[in-house]
C-alpha positions as CSV (number, residue, x, y, z in Angstrom):
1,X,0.0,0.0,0.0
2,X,1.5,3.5,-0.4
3,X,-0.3,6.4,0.8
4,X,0.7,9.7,-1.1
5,X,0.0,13.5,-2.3
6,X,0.2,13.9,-6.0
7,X,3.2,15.8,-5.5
8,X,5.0,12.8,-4.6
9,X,4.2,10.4,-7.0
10,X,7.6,10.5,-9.2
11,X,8.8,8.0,-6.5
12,X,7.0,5.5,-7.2
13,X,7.3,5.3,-11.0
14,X,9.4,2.7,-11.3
15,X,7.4,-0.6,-9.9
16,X,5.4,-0.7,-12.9
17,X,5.1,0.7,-16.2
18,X,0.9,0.6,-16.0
19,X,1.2,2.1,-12.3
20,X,3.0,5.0,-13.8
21,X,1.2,5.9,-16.4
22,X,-1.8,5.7,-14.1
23,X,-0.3,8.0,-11.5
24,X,1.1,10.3,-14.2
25,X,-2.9,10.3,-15.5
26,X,-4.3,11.6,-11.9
27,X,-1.6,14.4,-11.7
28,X,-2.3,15.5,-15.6
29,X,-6.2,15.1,-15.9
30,X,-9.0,17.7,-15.0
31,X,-11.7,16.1,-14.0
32,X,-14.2,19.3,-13.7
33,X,-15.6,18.6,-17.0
34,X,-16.3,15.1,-17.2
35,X,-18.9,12.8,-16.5
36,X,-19.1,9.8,-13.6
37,X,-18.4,6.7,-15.6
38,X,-16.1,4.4,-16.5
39,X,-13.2,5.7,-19.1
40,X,-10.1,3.4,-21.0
41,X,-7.0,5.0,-21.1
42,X,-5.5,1.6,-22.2
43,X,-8.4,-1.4,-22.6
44,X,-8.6,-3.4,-19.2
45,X,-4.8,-2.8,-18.5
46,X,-5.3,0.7,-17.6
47,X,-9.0,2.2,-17.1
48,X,-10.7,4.5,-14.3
49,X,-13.8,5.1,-12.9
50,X,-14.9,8.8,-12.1
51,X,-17.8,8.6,-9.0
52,X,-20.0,10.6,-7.3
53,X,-21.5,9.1,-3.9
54,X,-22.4,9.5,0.0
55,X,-20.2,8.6,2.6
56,X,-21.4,6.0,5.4
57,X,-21.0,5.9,8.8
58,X,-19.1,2.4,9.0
59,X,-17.4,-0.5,6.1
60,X,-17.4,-3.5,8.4
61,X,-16.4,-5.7,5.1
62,X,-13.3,-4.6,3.8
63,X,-12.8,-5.3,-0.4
64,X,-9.8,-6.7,-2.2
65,X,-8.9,-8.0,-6.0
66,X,-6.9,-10.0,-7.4
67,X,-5.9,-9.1,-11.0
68,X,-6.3,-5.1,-10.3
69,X,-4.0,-2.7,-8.1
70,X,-6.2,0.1,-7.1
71,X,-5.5,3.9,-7.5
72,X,-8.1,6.0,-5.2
73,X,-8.0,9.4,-5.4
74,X,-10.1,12.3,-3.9
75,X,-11.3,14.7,-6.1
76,X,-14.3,17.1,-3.8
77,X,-14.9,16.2,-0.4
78,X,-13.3,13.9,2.0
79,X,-13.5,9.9,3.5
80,X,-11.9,7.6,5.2
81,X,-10.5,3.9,4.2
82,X,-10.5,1.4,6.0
83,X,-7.1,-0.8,5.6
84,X,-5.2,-3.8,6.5
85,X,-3.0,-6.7,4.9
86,X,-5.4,-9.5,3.3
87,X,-3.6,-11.9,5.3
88,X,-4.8,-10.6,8.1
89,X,-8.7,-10.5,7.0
90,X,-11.2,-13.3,8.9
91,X,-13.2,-14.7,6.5
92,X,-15.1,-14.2,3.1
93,X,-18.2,-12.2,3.4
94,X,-19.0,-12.5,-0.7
95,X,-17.2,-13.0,-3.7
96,X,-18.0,-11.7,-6.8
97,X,-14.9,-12.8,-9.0
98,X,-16.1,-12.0,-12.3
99,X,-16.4,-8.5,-11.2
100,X,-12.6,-8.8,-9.6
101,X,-14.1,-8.1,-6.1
102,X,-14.0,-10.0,-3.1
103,X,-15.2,-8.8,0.6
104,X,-13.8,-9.9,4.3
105,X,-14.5,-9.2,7.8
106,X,-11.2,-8.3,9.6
107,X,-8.8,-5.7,11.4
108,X,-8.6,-2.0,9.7
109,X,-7.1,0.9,10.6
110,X,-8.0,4.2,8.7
111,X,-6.7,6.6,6.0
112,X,-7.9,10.2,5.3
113,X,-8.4,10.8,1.4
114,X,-8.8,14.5,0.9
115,X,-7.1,17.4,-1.0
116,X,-4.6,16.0,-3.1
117,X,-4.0,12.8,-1.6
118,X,-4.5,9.2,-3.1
119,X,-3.4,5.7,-2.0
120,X,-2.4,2.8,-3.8
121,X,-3.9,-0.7,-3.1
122,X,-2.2,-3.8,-4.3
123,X,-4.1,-7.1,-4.3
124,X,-2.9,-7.9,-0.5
125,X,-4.0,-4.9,0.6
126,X,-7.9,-5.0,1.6
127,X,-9.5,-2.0,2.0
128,X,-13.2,-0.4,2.9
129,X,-13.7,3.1,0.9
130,X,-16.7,5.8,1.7
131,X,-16.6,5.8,5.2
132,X,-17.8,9.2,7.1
133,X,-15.2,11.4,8.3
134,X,-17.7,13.4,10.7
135,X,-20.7,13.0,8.9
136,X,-21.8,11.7,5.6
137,X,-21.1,14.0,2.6
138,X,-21.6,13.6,-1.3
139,X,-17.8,13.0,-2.7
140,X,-16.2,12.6,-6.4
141,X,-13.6,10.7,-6.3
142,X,-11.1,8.5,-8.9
143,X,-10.4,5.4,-8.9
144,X,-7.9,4.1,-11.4
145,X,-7.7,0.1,-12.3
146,X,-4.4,-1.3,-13.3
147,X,-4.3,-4.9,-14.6
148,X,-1.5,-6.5,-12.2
C-alpha cells in the first residue's frame, strides 16, 4: 500500500510501467468537465472510474482484488478507508470474481483521502472506501484500475 499527495508520485514510478502511467494520469487530468463513468486510457490494462457518492458511517467488510491494483484518489470532499493486509482478514463475506471483487470481515485501521491525496492498493491490501469522516457528505472521487 502507499499512501501519497500527488506531488510525490515521481517516487513511485518505477514498480510498474501501468502504475506510472496511471499516477502520471491523476496528476495531468482535470476532471471538472467530465462525466461519472467508466473511461479506458489503455483497454482493461489501464481504465478508471470517475464517481460521485455518499459517505457511510461504517465498512465493516473490507474489499480486495486479485488481477487489479487500485489507485483511489479524492477529487471534492473527503473519506476515510479502511485498511489492512489480506492476510490478516477473517473470513469471506462475498465474492464476486467475475467482477474482480472480493469482501472480508477483519482488522482495519484508517486513512484520510482528501485534498490531493490518493493511496495505492495492491491485491494484498484490503480496503473499505466511503466511510464518514464526521458526517456523511456527497464525494467525487477516482479510482484508477491497473491490470496486475
Amino acid at each position: 500500500m502507499i499512501y501519497t499527495t500527488l506531488k510525490n508520485i515521481e517516487q513511485y514510478y518505477g514498480i510498474s510501467e501501468n502504475l506510472k502511467k496511471g499516477l502520471r494520469f491523476l496528476a495531468e487530468t482535470d476532471f471538472s468537465t467530465m462525466e461519472d463513468g467508466r473511461y479506458e486510457i489503455d483497454g482493461d490494462k489501464l481504465y478508471f472510474l470517475l464517481l460521485h457518492y455518499d459517505t457511510k458511517v461504517e465498512n465493516n467488510t473490507p474489499e480486495a482484488h486479485k488481477k487489479y491494483i487500485d489507485i483511489q484518489y479524492m477529487i471534492e470532499g473527503e473519506e476515510l478507508i479502511g485498511v489492512g493486509p489480506l492476510a490478516d482478514m477473517t473470513g469471506v463475506v462475498e465474492e464476486k470474481p467475475e467482477n474482480d471483487i472480493w469482501f472480508y470481515n477483519g482488522p482495519q485501521d484508517y486513512l484520510l483521502l482528501r485534498d490531493d491525496r490518493l493511496t495505492v492498493l495492491f491485491p494484498d491490501d484490503a480496503h473499505a472506501p466511503g466511510i464518514a469522516v464526521d458526517e456523511p457528505v456527497n464525494i467525487r472521487k477516482c479510482v484508477v484500475k491497473v491490470l496486475v
